[in-house]
C-alpha positions as CSV (number, residue, x, y, z in Angstrom):
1,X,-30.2,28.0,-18.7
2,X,-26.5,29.6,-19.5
3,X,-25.6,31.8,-16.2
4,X,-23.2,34.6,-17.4
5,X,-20.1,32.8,-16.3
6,X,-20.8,30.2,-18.6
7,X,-21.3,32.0,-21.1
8,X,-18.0,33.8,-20.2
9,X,-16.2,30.6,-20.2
10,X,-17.5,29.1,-23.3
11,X,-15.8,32.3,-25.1
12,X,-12.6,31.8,-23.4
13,X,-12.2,28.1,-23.9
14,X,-13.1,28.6,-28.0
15,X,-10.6,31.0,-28.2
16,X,-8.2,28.1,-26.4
17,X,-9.3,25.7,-28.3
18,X,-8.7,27.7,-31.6
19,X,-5.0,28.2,-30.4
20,X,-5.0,31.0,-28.0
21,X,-3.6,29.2,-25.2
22,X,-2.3,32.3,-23.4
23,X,-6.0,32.5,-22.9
24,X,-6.1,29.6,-20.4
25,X,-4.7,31.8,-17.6
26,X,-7.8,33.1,-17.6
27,X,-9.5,30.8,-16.9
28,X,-6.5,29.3,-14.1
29,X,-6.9,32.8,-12.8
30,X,-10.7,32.7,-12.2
31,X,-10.8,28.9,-10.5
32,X,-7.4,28.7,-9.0
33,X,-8.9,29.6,-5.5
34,X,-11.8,27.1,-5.5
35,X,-9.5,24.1,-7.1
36,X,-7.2,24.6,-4.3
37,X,-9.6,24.8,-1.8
38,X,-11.3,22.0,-3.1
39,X,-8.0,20.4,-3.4
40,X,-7.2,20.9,0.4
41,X,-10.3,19.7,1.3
42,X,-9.2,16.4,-0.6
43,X,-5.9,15.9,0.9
44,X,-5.9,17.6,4.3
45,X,-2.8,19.1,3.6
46,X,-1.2,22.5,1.9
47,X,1.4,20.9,-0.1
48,X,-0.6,18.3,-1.8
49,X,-3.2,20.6,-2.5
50,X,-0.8,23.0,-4.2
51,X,0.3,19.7,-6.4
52,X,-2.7,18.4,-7.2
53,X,-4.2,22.1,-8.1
54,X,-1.3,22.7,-10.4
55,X,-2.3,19.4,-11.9
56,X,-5.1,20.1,-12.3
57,X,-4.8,23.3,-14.5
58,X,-1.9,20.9,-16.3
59,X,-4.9,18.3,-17.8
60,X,-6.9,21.0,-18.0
61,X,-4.7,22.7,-20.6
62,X,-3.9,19.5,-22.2
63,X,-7.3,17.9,-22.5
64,X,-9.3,21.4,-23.3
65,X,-10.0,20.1,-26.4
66,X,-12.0,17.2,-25.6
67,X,-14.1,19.1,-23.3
68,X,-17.8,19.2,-24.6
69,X,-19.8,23.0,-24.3
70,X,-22.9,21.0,-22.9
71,X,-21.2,20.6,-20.1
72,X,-20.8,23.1,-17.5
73,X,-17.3,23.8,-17.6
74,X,-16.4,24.8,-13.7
75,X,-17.9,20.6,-13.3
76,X,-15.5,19.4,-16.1
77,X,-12.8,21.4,-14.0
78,X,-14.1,20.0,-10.7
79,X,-14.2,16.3,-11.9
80,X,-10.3,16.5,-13.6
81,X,-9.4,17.5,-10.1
82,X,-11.3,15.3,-8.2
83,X,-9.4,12.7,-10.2
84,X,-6.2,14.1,-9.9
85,X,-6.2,14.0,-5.9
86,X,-7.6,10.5,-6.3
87,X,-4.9,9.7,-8.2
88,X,-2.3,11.0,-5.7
89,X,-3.9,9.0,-2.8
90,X,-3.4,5.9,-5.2
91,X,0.1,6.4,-5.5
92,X,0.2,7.2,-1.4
93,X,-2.1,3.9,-1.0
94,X,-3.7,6.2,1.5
95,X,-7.0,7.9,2.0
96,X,-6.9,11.2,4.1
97,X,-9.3,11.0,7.1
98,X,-10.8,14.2,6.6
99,X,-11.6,17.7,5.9
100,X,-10.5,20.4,7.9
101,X,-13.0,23.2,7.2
102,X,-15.1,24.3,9.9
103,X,-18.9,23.9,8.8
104,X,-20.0,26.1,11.5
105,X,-23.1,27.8,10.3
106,X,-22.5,31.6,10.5
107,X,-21.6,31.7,14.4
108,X,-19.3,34.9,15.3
109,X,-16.1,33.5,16.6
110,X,-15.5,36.9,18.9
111,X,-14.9,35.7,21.6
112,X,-12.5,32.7,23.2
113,X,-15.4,30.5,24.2
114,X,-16.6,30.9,20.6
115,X,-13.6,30.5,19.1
116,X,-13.0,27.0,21.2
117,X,-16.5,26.0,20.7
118,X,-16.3,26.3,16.7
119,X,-12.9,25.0,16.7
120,X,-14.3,21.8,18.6
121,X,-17.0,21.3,16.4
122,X,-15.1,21.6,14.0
123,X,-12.8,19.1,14.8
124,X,-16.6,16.8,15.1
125,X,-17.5,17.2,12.0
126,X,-14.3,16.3,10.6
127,X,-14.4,13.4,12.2
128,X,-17.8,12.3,11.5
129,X,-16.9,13.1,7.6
130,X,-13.4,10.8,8.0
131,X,-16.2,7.8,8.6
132,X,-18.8,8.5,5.8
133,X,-17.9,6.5,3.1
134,X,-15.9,8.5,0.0
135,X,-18.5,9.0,-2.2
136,X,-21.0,10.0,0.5
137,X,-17.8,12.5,1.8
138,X,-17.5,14.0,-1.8
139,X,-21.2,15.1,-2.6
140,X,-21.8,16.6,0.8
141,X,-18.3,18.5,0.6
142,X,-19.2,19.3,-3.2
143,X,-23.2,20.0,-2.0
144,X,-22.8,21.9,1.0
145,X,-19.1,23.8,0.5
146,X,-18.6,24.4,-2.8
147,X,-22.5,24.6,-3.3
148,X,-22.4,23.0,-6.6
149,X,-25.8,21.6,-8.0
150,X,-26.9,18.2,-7.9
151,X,-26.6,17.9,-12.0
152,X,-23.0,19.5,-11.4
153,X,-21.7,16.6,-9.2
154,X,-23.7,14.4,-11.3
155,X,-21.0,15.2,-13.7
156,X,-18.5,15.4,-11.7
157,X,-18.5,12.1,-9.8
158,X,-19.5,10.3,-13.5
159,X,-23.0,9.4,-11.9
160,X,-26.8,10.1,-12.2
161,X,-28.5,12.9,-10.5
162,X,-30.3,10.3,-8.0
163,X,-27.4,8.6,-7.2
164,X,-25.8,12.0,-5.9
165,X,-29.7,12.7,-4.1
166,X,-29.3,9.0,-2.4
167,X,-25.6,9.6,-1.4
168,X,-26.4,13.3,-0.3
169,X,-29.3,12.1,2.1
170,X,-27.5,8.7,3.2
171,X,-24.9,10.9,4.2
172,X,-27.0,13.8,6.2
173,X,-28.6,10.9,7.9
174,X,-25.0,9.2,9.3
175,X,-23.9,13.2,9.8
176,X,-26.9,13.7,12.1
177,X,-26.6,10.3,13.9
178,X,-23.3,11.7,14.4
179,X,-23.5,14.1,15.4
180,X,-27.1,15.1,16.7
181,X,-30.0,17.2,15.0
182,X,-28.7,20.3,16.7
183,X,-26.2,20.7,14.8
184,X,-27.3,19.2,11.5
């Protein structure tokens, strides 16, 4: 089933692919945030991100006309920049050790205690998510922060719905040896 967004984009990326190309900042507009976040969360740093967001949009623009409507666009988008910041830590030869986003479910940070509390566990989970392997890393970053569907990161890391399902659970169950059931 087509959500509305879809639908949306479909419109957009025919009128792109028909030669309106001014029509792409639409479309860079409406994903910029999420890329770069999803960017960041890649390469653990600002600058990177920036680069391998805006890189992103570049193959985007460049390769719109290969993209295929049964697919859901915002996972075509996803799996270019996935690529792209895999493709930067080639060049580097290095991997970043993690993510920096706090996964602190929906504590108030109000007060100092709170605030040093979530900030430690955040630094836990980080470093529980340096040691899954990549793959295992990417669907529960993709799963449980961006909250993309199982199909959609299917698509996005070029493998089979049950592969993502077998990676998602082999990587709750090293999260929660990690770092107890309490928190995961």
């Amino acid at each position: 089933m087509l959500d509305k967004n879809s639908i949306e984009d479909k419109k957009v990326i025919r009128r792109i692919q028909s030669g309106e190309t001014e029509d792409s900042q639409i479309l860079i507009e409406k994903y910029y945030q999420e890329i770069f976040r999803f960017s960041y969360y890649m390469t653990g740093n600002k600058e990177d991100a920036y680069d391998c967001t805006q890189e992103t949009f570049l193959k985007m623009i460049r390769y719109i006309g290969q993209y295929k409507e049964m697919q859901k666009f915002k996972a075509w988008l996803f799996q270019i920049a996935r690529n792209v910041c895999y493709d930067g830590f080639r060049r580097e030869k290095e991997i970043p050790s993690g993510i920096s986003k706090e996964f602190v479910r929906g504590e108030s940070l109000e007060t100092p205690e709170k605030y040093m509390q979530a900030k430690q566990m955040s630094e836990r989970v980080r470093d529980a998510l340096s040691q899954l392997p990549d793959m295992q890393r990417d669907v529960l970053i993709l799963r449980f922060y961006h909250e993309l569907k199982i199909k959609e990161i299917a698509q996005i890391t070029n493998t089979v719905n049950a592969t993502v399902k077998s990676r998602l659970r082999q990587g709750m169950e090293k999260m929660k040896r990690a770092l107890g059931e309490e928190v995961w």
